[in-house]
C-alpha positions as CSV (number, residue, x, y, z in Angstrom):
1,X,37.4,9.6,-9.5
2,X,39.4,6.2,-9.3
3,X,38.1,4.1,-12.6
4,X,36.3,0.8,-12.1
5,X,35.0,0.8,-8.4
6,X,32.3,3.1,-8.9
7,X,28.8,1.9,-10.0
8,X,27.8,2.3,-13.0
9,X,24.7,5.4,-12.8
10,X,22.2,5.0,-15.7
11,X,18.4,5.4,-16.3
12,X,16.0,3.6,-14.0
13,X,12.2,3.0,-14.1
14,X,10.2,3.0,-11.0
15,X,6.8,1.4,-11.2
16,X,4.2,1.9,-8.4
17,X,1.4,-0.9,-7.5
18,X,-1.2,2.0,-7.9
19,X,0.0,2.4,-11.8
20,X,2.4,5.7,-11.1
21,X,5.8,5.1,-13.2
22,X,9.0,7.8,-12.2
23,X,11.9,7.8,-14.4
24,X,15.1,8.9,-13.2
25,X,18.7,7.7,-12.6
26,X,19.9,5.3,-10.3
27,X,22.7,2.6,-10.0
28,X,20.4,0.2,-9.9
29,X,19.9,0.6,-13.4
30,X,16.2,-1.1,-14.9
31,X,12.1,-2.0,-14.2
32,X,12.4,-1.4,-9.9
33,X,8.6,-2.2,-8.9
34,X,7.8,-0.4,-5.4
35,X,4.7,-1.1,-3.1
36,X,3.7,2.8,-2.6
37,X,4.7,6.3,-4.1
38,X,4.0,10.0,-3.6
39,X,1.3,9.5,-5.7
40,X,-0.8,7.1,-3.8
41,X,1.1,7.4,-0.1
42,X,-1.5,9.0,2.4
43,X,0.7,11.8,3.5
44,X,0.9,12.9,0.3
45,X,-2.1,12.7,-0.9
46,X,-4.4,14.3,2.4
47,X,-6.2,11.2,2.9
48,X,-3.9,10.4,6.2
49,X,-6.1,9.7,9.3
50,X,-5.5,11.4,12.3
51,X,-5.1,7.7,15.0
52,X,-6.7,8.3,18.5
53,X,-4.1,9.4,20.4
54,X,-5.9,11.0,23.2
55,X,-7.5,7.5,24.1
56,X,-4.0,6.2,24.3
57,X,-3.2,9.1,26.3
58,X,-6.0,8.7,28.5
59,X,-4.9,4.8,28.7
60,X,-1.7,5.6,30.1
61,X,-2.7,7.7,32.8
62,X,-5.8,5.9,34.3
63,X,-2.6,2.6,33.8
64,X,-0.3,5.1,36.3
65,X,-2.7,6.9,38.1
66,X,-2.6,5.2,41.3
67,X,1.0,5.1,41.3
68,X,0.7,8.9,40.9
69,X,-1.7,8.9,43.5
70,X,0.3,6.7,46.4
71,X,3.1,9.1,45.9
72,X,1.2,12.0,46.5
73,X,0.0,10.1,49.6
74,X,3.0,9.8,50.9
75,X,4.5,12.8,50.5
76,X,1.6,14.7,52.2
77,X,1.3,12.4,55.1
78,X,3.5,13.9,58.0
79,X,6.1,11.5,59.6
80,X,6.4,10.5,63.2
């Protein structure tokens, strides 16, 4: 490795709003205070909610359905 135009790696401190704190290395070297963690994220922790996608499904398709429907229309319909 070429000398001086690396960054320096050292010990960092991560602290979490929810109280976690992770020590590990980092090149930004220091206190780093993050918003959410593994410890309090909702994937992590199970409590993730399922969102309603089925209504948004259903949304979509009564939005297109008579599109859907007038092509269907005309396709069937025999020509003159």
């Amino acid at each position: 490795m070429k000398e001086k135009i690396h960054p320096k790696y050292g010990p960092a401190r991560f602290e979490c709003a929810c109280g976690n704190v992770i020590e590990t290395k980092s090149t930004r070297q220091g206190t780093i205070k993050v918003e959410i963690c593994s410890a309090c994220h909702p994937i992590f922790t199970g409590q993730h909610k399922l969102v309603d996608s089925a209504g948004r499904v259903e949304k979509f398709l009564k939005k297109y359905e008579k599109k859907a429907k007038s092509k269907k229309q005309e396709k069937t319909t025999p020509e003159a």
